[in-house]
N, C-alpha and C positions, 0 to 999 in steps of 0.2 A: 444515856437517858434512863430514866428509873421507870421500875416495871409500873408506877404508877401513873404514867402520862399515858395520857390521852390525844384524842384526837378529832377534831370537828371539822367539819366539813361543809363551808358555807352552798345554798342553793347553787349559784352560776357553776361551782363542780371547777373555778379556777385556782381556789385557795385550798389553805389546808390551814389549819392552829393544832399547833401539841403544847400541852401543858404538863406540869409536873408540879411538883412543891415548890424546886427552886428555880423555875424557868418557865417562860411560854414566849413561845416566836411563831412567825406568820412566813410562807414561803410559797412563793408562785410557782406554777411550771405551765406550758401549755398543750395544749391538746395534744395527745399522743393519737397517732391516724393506725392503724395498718398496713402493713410492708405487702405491698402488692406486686404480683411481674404481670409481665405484658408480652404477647408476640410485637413484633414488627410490623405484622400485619392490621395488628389493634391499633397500636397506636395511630397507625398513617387512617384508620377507619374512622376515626374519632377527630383528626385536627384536618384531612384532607382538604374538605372543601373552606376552613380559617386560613390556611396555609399558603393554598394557590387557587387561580381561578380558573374557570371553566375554558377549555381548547387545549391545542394541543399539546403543547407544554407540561398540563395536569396529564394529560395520556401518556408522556414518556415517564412522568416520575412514578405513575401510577406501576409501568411495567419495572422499572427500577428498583421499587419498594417490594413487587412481589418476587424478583429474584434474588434480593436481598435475604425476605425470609427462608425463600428454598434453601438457600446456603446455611444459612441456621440450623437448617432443619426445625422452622416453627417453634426455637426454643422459647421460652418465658425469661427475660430481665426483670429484676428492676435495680441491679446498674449496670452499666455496659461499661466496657474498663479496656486498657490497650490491646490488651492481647487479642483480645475476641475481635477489634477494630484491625489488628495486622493481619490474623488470619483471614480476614473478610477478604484483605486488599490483595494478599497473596492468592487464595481461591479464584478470585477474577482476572487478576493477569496470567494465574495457568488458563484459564479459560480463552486467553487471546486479547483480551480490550488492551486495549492501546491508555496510556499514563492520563490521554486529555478525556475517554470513556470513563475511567474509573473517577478521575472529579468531578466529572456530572454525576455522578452514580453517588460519590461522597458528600457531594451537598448537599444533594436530596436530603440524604440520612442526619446529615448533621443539622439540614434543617427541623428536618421531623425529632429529633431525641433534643436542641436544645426546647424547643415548644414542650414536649414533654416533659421536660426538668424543670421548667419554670412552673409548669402545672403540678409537679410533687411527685410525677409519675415513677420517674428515672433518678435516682439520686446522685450519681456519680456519673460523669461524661468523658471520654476517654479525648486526645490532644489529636485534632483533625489536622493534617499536613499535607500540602498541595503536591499531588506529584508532577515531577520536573516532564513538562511539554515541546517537543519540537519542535520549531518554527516550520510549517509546512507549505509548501509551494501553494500560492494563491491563483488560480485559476480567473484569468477574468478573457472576457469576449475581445477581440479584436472587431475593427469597424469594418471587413467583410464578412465576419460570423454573423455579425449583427445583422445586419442586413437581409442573409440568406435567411438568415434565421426564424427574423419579424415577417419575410415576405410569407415562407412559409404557415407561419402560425396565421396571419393573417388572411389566407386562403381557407382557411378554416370558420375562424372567426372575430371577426371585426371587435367584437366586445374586447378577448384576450388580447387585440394585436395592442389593443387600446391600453389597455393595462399594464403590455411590456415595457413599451415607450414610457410610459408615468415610472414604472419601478427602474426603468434606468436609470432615467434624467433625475430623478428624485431623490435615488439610494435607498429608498424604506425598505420595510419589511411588507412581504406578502400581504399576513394579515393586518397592517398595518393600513395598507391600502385598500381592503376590503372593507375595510371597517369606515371610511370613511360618509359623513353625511355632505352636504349641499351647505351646512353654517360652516365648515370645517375649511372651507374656499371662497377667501374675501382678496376681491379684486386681482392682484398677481403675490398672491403667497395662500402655501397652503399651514395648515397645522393637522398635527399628528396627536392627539389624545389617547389613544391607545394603544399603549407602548411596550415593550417586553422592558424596559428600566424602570416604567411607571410614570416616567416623566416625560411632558407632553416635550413639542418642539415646534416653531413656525422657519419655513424654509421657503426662499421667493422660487420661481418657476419658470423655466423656461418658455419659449414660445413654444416648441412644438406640446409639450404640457398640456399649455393653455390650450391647444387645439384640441389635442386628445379628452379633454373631460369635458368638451360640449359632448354631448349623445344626440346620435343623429336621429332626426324626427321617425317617430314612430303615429301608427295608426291607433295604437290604444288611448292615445288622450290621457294615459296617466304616469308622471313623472316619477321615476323611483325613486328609492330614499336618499341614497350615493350615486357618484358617479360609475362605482365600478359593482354596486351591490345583485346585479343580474348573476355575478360568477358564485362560485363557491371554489375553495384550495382545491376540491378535488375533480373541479370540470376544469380547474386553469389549468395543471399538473398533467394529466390528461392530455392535453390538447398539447401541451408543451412537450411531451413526449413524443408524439408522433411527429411534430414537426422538428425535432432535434436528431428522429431517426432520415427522415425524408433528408434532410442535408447531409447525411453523412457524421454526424455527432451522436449517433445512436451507442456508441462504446465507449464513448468520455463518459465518465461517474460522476465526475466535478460539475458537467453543463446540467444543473440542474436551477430551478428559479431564483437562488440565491445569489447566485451569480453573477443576476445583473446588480444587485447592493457590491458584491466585488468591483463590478467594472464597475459602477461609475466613482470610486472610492478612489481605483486606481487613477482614472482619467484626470480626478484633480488634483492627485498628488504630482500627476507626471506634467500636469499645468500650472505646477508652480504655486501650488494652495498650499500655505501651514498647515501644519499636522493640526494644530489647536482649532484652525476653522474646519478641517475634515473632522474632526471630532463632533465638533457642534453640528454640522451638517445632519452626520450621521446618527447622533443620538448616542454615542458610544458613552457607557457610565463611566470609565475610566479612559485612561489616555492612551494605559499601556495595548488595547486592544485595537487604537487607531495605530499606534505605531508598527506593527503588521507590516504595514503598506509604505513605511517611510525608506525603504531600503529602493522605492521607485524614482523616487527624488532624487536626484543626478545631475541636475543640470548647475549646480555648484561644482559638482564637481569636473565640467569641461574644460578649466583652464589648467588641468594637473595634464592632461593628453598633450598640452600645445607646449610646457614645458619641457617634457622627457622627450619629446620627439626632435627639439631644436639640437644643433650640432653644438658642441663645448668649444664653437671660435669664438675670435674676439669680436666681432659683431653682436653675437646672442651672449658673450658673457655681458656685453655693454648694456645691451635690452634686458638681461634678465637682474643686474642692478638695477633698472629704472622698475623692472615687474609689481606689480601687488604685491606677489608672491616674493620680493626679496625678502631674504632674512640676514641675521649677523652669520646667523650656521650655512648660510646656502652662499653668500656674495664672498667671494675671495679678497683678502684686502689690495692696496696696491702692493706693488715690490718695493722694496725700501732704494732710494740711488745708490749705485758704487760709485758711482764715480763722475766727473762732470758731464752733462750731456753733451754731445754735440750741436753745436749751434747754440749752448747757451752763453757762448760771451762776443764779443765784434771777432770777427777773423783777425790775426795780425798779418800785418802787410807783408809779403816775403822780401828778406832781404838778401840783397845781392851783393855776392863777396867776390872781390875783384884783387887780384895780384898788383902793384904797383909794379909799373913800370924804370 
C-alpha cells in the first residue's frame, strides 16, 4: 500500500476503509476484549449459584472448588491446558482419594471452566477423562437389621421411624423425601419433583407407605406442609445414628441413610424386577448406575446348579437331551451301528442235525 492511503474509521468502531490512488477496500474485524486470568476461586464466586442449587450438593462442590484452588496455589488462568489438569489429578491421588473422589472433584471443575469458556473467561479447556472405578460391595440391610433397627429408631421418634419405612419401600433419596408437599400424594402413587437428576418421577406405594404418611393427630390444629417436613437431614441422621449404635451397627460405615435406597433396589432385583423397571423406580439417569445391583439377579441362573450336579448316566444324559439347556456342543450324538443289533430280525428256528441211521 502506498504511503498515501489512508484510513477512516466509520462511528460503530466495526469497519475500517483505506484508500490510496489505486485501490480502496473495506474490512471487518470484531471487538477485540482483553486477556483476563481468573483464580479458581473467582470463577466458582461468579457462576456458583447459575451452576447449582442451594443444599448440600452446592456444599460438597463448594469444598471441592476450594481445595482445588489450594493445589493451585491461587494461580490466575485464562486457559487451563492438560498438564496443569494431570498434575491436579496426580496431587489428589497422592493425597489418598480414591478414582470415584477424584470424579466428583473433576466434574465439578469441568463444570465450573466449561461455563467459563462459554462465557469468554477461559479460552482453551484441557480433555476431562473419567478415572477407571471399582465396582464396590453394595451394602444393603437384611430383614432382621431392619427391624432392630426401625424398632430402635422408633423409640426415639415416631416422625423418623415414619420416614424410614417411606425411604425403604420407596427407594428415594433423603432429601427427596423431605421435600415433599401433601399435592405430591394422589391417592396410591407418590411423585418426586425434586430430584438430584432434575427429573421428576411418580412411583405407586406400598400399603405400609400408605400407612406411614397419615400423621398421627396432633393437638395443634395445624397441618404441616409435608408429610415428613417436621424433620431436617440433620435431626434424621442424628437420631439414625444412635439407633444404629444401640443395635450393634455402630462400626458398619456403609449403615448410613442411604442404605435403605440400597436395600430396597436390592430387594427387587432379587424379586425378579428388570434392571430397566429398577432404573425407573429409582430415578437413576443412566442405566449403567442401576446395573450395580444386577449381579443380585440369579435366579436364572438356578438351572446351571441342577445341571453339573446330575451324574453323566444314561438316564440324566437322556434328560439333559430333552433339557432347555440342550445344545449341539453339550448333547452327545448317538453311536453309529456296527453291526446288527440283536433282536433286530425273527430268531431262526434251530435246526437239528441228525446222523442217518
Amino acid at each position: 500500500m502506498s504511503n498515501e492511503a489512508t484510513q477512516e474509521v466509520e462511528p460503530s468502531g466495526h469497519f475500517a476503509v483505506f484508500s490510496s490512488q489505486n485501490s480502496k477496500f473495506r474490512y471487518t474485524y470484531n471487538k477485540i476484549r482483553e486477556v483476563k486470568s481468573y483464580r479458581i476461586s473467582e470463577l466458582f464466586a461468579a457462576y456458583r449459584d447459575i451452576l447449582w442449587d442451594d443444599g448440600r450438593h452446592k456444599y460438597n462442590v463448594s469444598s471441592f472448588i476450594g481445595e482445588i484452588d489450594e493445589i493451585l496455589l491461587g494461580e490466575r488462568f485464562s486457559t487451563f491446558d492438560q498438564n496443569t489438569l494431570d498434575n491436579l489429578i496426580g496431587t489428589l491421588r497422592q493425597r489418598g482419594n480414591s478414582n470415584a473422589t477424584i470424579n466428583r472433584k473433576m466434574a465439578a471443575l469441568s463444570k465450573l471452566l466449561r461455563k467459563a469458556h462459554k462465557m469468554g473467561d477461559i479460552h482453551s479447556l484441557p480433555e476431562f477423562r473419567r478415572q477407571k472405578e471399582r465396582a464396590g460391595r453394595i451394602r444393603f440391610l437384611e430383614r432382621d437389621e431392619e427391624a432392630r433397627l426401625f424398632a430402635a429408631i422408633r423409640s426415639r421418634s415416631e416422625d423418623a421411624y415414619r420416614l424410614s419405612v417411606f425411604l425403604v419401600d420407596t427407594g428415594c433419596r433423603l432429601g427427596e423425601a423431605l421435600g415433599l408437599i401433601w399435592n405430591d400424594i394422589q391417592e396410591h402413587r407418590v411423585s418426586f419433583w425434586i430430584t438430584k437428576s432434575g427429573r421428576s418421577r411418580t412411583i405407586p406405594m406400598t400399603e405400609r407407605v400408605k400407612e406411614v404418611i397419615k400423621l398421627p393427630p396432633t393437638t395443634e390444629g395445624r397441618r404441616p406442609k409435608g408429610p415428613f417436613t417436621k424433620l431436617s437431614q440433620a435431626q434424621y441422621r442424628a437420631i439414625w445414628n444412635e439407633a444404629k449404635a444401640e443395635v450393634g451397627l455402630g462400626a458398619d460405615e456403609q449403615v448410613v441413610p442411604h442404605i435403605l435406597r440400597h436395600t430396597c433396589a436390592s430387594r427387587l432385583v432379587q424379586g425378579g424386577i428388570d434392571i430397566r423397571r429398577v432404573q425407573m423406580w429409582l430415578g437413576h439417569q443412566t442405566l449403567s448406575m442401576t446395573m450395580r445391583y444386577a449381579h443380585l439377579a440369579t435366579n436364572d441362573l438356578d438351572g446351571c446348579v441342577v445341571v453339573l450336579e446330575k451324574p453323566r448316566s444314561e438316564d440324566s444324559q437322556r434328560e439333559a437331551e430333552n433339557s432347555v439347556f440342550a445344545s449341539p456342543l453339550t448333547t452327545a450324538a448317538p453311536a453309529a451301528p456296527t453291526g446288527k443289533a440283536k433282536g433286530s430280525e425273527p430268531a431262526k428256528a434251530h435246526r437239528k442235525t441228525s446222523k442217518g441211521k
